[in-house]
N, C-alpha and C positions, 0 to 999 in steps of 0.2 A: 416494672421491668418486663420486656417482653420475652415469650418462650428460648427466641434464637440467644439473646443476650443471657438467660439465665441457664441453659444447658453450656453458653460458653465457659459463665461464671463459674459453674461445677467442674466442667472440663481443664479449665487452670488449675482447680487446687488440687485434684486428682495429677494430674498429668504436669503442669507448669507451664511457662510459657512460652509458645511458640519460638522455634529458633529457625532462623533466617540462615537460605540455605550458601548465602556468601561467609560464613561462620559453620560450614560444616567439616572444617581441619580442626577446630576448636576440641571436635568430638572427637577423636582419634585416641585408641588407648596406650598410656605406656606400659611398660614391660613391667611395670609393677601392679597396674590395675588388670591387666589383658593374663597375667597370670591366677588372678581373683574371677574374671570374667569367664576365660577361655579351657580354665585347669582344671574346675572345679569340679568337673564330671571326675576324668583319668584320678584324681586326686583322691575323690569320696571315694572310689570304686574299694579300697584297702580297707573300708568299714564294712564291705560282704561278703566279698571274695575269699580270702581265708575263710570263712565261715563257710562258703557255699560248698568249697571242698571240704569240710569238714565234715560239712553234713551227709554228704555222699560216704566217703569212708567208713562214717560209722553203721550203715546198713552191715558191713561186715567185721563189728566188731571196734571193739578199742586195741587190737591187735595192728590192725589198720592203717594207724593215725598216723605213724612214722612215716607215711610216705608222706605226708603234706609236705613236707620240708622238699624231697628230690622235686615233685610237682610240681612247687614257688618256686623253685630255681627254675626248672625250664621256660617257665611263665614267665619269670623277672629278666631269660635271656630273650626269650622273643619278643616282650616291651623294649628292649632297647634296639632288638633289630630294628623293629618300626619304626624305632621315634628317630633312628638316624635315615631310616628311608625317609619320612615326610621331611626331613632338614633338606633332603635336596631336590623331593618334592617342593619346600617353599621356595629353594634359589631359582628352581626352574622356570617355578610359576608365580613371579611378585605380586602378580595382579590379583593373588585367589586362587588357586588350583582344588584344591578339592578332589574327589576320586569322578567326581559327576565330568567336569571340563580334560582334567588328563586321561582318562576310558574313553569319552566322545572323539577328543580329539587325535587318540594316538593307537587305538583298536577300533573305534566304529561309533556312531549312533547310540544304536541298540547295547554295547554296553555299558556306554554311560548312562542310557537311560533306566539299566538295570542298575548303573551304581546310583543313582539318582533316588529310584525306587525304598532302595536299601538302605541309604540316608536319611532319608526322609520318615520310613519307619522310625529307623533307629531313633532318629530324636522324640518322637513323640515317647516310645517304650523309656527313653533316656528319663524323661520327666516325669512318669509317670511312678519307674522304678525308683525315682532319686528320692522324690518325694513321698510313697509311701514307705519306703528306707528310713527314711529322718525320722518318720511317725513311728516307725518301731522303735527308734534310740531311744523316742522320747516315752515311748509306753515302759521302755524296761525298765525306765528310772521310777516313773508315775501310772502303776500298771491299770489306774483307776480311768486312764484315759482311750481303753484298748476298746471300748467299746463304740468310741465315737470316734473310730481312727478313719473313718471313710469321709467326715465332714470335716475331721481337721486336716484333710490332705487336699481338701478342697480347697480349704480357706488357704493353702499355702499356696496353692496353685493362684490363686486368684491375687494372692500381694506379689509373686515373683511379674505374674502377666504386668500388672502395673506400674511395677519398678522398672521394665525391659520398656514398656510405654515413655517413660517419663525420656527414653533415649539409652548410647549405647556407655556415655562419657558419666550419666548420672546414677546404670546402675552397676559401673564401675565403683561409683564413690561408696553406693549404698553398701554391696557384699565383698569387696574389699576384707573389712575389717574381721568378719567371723570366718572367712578361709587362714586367712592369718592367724586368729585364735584356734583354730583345729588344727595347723602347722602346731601353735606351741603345743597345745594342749596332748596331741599324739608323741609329739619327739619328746615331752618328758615323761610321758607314761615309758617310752621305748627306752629313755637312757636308765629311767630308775631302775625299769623290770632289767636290764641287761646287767646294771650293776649287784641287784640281787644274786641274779643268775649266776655273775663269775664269784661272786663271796659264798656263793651255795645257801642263800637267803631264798630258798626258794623249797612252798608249799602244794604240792598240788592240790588240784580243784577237786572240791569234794565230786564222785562218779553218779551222774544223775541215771536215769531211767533208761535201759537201754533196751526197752523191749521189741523196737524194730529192727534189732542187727537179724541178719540173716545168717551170719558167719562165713558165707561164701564170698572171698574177694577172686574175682575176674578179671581179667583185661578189660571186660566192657567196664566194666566198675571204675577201674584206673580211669581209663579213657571219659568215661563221663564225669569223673571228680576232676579230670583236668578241665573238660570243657567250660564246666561249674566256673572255674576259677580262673579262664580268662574274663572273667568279667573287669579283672581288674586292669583290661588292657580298652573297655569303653574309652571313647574319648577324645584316644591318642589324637583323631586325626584333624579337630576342629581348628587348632591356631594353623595346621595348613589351608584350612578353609577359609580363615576369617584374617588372613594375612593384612588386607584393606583397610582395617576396620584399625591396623597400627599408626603410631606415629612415625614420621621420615625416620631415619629408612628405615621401610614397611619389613621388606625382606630378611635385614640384620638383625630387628629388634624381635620379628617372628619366631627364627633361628634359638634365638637367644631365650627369649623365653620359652621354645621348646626343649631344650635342653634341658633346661634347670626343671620344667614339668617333670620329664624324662627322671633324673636323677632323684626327685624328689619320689616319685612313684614307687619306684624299684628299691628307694628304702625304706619308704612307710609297708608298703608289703611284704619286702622280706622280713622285716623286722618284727612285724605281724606276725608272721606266720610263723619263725621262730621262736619270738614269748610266746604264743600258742601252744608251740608244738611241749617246749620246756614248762609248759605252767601246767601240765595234759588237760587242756579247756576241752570241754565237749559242747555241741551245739544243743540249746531247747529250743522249745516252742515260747515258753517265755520270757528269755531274756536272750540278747544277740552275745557274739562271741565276745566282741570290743568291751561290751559292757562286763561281763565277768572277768575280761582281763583286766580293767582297769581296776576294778573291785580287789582282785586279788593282788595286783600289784600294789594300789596304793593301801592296800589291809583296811579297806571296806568301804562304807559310803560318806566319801568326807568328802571335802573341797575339792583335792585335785580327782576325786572317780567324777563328780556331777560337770567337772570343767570340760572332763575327756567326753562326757556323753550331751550337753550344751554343745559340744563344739562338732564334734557328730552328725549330732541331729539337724544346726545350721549347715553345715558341707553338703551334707544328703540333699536337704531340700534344694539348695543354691546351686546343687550340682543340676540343676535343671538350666538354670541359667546358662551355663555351655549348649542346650538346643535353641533356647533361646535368642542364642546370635548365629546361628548356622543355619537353622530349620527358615527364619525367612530368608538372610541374604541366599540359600540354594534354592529357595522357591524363588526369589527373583530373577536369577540369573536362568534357573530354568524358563521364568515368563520371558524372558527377554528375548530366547530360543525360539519362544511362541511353542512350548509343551505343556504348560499349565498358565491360567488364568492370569491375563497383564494386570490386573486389579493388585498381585504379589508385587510389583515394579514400583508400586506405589508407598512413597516413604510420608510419614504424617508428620505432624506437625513438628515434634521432635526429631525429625530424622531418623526412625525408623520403622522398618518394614511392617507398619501393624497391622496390618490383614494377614500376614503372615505367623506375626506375634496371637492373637485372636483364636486364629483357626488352628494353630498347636498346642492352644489351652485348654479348649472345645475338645479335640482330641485325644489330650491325655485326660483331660476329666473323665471321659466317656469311658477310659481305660480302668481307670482306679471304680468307679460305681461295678462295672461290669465286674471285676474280678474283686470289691471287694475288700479294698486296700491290703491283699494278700502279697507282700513280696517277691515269696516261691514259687505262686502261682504265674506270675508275668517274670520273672528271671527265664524260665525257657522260651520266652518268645524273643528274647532279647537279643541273643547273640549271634544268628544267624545275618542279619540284616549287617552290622558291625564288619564280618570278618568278608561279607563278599565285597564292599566298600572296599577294603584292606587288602582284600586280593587284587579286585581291579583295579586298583590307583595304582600298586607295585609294579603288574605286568606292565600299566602303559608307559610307567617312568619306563623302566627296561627298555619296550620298544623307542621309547623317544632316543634314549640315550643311542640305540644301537643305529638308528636312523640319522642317527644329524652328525654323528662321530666327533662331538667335541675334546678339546683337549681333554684326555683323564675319562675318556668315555666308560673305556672298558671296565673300569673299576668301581664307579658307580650303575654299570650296569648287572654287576656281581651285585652289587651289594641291593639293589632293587627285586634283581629276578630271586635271590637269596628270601628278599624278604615277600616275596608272591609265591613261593612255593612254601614257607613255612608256615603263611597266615591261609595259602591252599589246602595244606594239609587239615590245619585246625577247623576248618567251614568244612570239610568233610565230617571232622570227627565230632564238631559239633551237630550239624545238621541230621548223624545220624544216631548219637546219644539222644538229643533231644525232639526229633523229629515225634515221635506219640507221648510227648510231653506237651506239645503245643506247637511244636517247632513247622509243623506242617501247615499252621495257617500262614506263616508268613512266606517259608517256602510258596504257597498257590498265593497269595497276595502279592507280590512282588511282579510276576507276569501278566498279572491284571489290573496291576496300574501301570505298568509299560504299554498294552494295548491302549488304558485310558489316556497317555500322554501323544500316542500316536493320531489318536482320533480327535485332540485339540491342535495336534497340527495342523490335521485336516484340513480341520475347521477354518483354522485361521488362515491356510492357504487359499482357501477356498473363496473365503472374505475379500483377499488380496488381490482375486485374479479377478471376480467382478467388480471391485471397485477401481479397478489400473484404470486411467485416463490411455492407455495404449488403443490405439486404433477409436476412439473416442470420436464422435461428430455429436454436434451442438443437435441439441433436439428442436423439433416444431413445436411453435407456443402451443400449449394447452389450454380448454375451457375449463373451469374451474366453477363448480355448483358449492354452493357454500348451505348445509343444512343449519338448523339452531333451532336445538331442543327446547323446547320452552314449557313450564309447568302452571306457568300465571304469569303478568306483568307486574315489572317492576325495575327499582333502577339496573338490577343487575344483567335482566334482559335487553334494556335497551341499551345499554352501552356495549352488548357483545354484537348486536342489532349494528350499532352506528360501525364497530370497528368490523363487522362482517360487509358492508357495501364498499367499505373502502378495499376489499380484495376484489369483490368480483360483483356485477351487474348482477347475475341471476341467483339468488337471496332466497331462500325458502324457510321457515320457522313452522316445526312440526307439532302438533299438540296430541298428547293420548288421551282420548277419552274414556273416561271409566263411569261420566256420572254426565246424564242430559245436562242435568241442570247447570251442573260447572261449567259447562262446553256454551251453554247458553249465555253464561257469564261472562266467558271466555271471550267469546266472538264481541260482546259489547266495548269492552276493555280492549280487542286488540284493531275496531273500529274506529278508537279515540286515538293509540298510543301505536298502533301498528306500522306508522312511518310507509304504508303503502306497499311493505314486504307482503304476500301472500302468505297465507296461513294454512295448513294440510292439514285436516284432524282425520287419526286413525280409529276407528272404533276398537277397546279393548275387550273383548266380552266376559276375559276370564282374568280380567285386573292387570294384567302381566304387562308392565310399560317397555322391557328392555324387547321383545321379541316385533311389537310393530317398527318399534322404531329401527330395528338394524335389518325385517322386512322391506321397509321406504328407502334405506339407504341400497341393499341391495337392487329395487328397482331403479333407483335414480345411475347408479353404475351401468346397469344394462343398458341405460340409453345410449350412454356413450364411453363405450368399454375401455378406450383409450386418453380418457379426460379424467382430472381430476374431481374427486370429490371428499369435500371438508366439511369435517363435523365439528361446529365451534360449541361448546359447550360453557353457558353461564356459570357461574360459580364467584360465591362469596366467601370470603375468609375470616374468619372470627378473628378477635382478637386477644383469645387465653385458647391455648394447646387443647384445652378438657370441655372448650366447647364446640368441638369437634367432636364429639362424642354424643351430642344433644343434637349433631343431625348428618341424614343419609349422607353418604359414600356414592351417588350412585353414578356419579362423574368418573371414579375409578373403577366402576365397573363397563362404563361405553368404552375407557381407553383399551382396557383388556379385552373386550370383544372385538373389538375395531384393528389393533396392532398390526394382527399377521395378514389384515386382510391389504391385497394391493393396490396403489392409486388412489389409496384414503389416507387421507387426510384427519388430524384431531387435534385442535387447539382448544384450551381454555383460556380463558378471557374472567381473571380476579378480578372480583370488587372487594377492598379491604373496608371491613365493619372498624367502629371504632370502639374504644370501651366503652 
């Protein structure tokens, strides 16, 4: 079996097989899979966020903790602000809206290209956060595994990248089932513990360690245990983004299952946060809040505590999967802008975006090694990017509304500009709680990939305007000198030999000399088999074959500065991948010298060896 044939062979069982893109409606998720696919972020978020305020709170004390509750409610009202803003963000925009296309199109450019910037963060932090999340559920159950949490967040990285490969229909089918199992699994930890609660079956959590209270609670304090716990509003905004990716009609079934996301959030959280607040959980270092509450709700570690933290630990990880369908289709649609690299534009074999897929797995890896698969550590990088997305999709809905004045304008333009100034306020109060937490690198990273996306504009305008056939006139034939490196005879020189006369009469075959003797050899063999081409030999005196040889091609340019000249290079091709390794490259190294030089030419000319 040959190389191409068996990297295919591996490529099916990994991936599956190729699907044809007159069966790409096939792939389209419904409202049941697109809630498994698209929720999973907004949906885990209820397995930190009560925690993340939590843990702020108790810098001041178990005094404190009573505000979780007022907190979760303002949290759980501006979740639904939102989720009813992107509903009519989705009607607006069936096609996909996003915050990146409604800021471009309805404020400017630049700040779509900010909310674009901000996106795009977010998803990679999204995955990175989700997945070493999971790996904490999964240490506080099996605390034996906290030491190799960095390479098990890897290897989950690396099955979600593959499942997202396999397409967008197949890793519907895959994670489907364990969002649904952390659906059960959380609503009856929430109905038991509530039923306790009203029978007054209820023990508090024994008081762990609390040697880092300060006992000073502040408004900064509040204000940063709030910001803490918008995390549980990540998310929201992906099924506006990935509206496309639905079955007919895209819009309705979008709608539809943002709501039911929406409703579904706002009870696993509150609900949260109120067994929390009634069981008085406090946060450690080793074991998360979810996990003691399930402990103490279900009276310890039996069946349903390992189901609520199994099912956990899968939402967390899979809650990557929601960047996983946003992070490429918004890198493609940005390529399509021509702001970042058309290679994103390109959907594989499954129908999705994997160079897209690839490069945000790269990147949250790079995130988890770097920080360490520390949770708390990357939570403050996280929510800046999130709420400025959440600001600018809101104001542009506004502006749209207030610009085009449809029936019922004014009313959804309340209800948009409502929700750009709530999620405005919050990107203040986050970006300056967390700004010397971390929050400041994304802050200066966000205007310096907006300059980078400006500068692939450039580029590509740039490409546009020299390659127009505008104002265009047919050129004057060119001469054409055809060089051909040669290192000895043989069939592979003379067949590049025979295919190089048939381009052009003046044929030259260069030879380096490093040894009299071989040169003397040389000349006899290319006296027999030389077909009349003249032969150049350059003398090397310090062995170096690439420096005469792209010397002779520079002079053969200088004769005639505006002619072509081709360097045909022989070359054979093994027939196993690893015996390519038994010999020199050095054909890849004339194309790379040769590339950017102008009016040169470089073809190779295979001869395939056989087994």
């Amino acid at each position: 079996m040959s190389e191409v044939s068996t990297l295919g062979a591996v490529k099916r069982v990994l991936l599956g097989r190729p699907i044809p893109s007159r069966l790409a409606h096939h792939e389209r998720l419904t409202k049941t899979t697109g809630l498994a696919v698209l929720s999973s972020d907004p949906l885990s978020s209820v397995a930190y966020a009560t925690e993340e305020i939590l843990r702020t709170l108790i810098l001041a004390g178990t005094s404190a903790l009573w505000l979780v509750t007022p907190i979760g409610a303002v949290i759980a009202t501006l979740l639904v602000v939102v989720a009813l803003s992107y509903r009519q963000t989705i009607h607006a925009y069936p096609g996909g809206g996003g915050a990146y296309i409604v800021a471009k199109e309805n404020i400017g450019v630049s700040a779509g290209l900010i909310a674009g910037a901000a996106l795009l963060i977010d998803y990679v932090l999204t995955v990175a956060v989700s997945v070493v999340a999971g790996v904490a559920a999964l240490t506080s159950a099996f605390p034996f595994w906290r030491e190799h949490r960095v390479a098990v967040s890897l290897a989950f990285v690396a099955v979600i990248m593959l499942g997202n490969l396999r397409g967008v229909r197949e890793s519907g089918k895959l994670f489907a089932a364990p969002t649904y199992f952390f659906l059960a699994a959380m609503f009856t930890m929430l109905v038991v513990g509530a039923f306790r609660v009203l029978t007054g079956d209820v023990r508090p959590a024994p008081v762990g360690d609390l040697t880092g209270a300060s006992g000073a609670l502040t408004t900064f304090l509040v204000l940063r245990a709030f910001a803490n716990g918008c995390t549980a509003m990540t998310g929201v905004e992906a099924i506006s983004n990935g509206v496309p990716a639905f079955q007919p009609p895209e819009g309705k079934n979008a709608a539809t299952t943002l709501t039911i996301m929406a409703a579904l959030c706002v009870t696993l959280f509150t609900g949260t946060t109120l067994l929390a607040h009634a069981y008085q959980i406090l946060p450690t270092e080793d074991e998360t809040v979810v996990s003691q509450l399930a402990r103490e709700v279900f009276g310890g570690r039996g069946f349903l505590y390992f189901s609520v933290q199994a099912g956990t630990m899968l939402i967390l990880v899979l809650a990557a999967n929601t960047a996983y369908q946003d992070f490429p289709r918004l890198a493609s649609v940005m390529a399509r802008d021509r702001f970042l690299p058309r290679q994103f534009m390109t959907q594989g074999d499954r129908l999705a975006f994997s160079n897209g897929i690839v490069l945000l797995s790269v990147f949250a890896s790079i995130l988890i090694v770097v920080f360490q698969g520390d949770t708390h550590s990357l939570i403050p990088l996280y929510m800046v990017g999130v709420f400025v997305s959440f600001t600018l999709s809101q104001a542009g809905m506004c502006l749209r509304w207030r610009r085009q004045r449809e029936e019922g304008w004014l009313g959804h333009a309340w209800l948009n500009g409502t929700g750009a100034v709530l999620t405005g306020i919050v990107l203040v109060v986050v970006a300056l709680t967390k700004f010397a937490e971390g929050a400041w690198l994304i802050v200066g990273l966000i205007p310096l990939l907006v300059l980078h996306f400006h500068s692939i504009k450039r580029h590509y305008d740039s490409v546009a305007a020299q390659l127009t056939l505008k104002d265009w006139s047919p050129e004057p034939p060119r001469h054409n000198t055809v060089i051909v490196p040669v290192s000895g005879v043989h069939k592979a020189v003379l067949r590049a030999l025979g295919y190089a006369r048939s381009l052009s009469p003046d044929v030259r075959a260069v030879y380096i000399e490093t040894s009299t003797a071989a040169t003397d050899e040389m000349r006899l063999d290319w006296d027999r088999w030389g077909q009349g081409i003249p032969l150049v030999i350059r003398h090397s005196p310090y062995r170096s074959l690439m420096e005469p040889l792209l010397d002779y091609v520079e002079e053969v340019d200088a004769e005639s500065p505006d002619n072509f000249v081709t360097v045909m290079l022989p070359e054979f091709v093994p027939s196993r991948w690893w015996h390519h390794l038994l010999h020199n490259q050095r054909g890849l190294l004339i194309k790379a010298a040769l590339l950017f030089k102008p009016n040169t030419v470089v073809i190779s000319v295979p001869y395939h060896l056989k087994p």
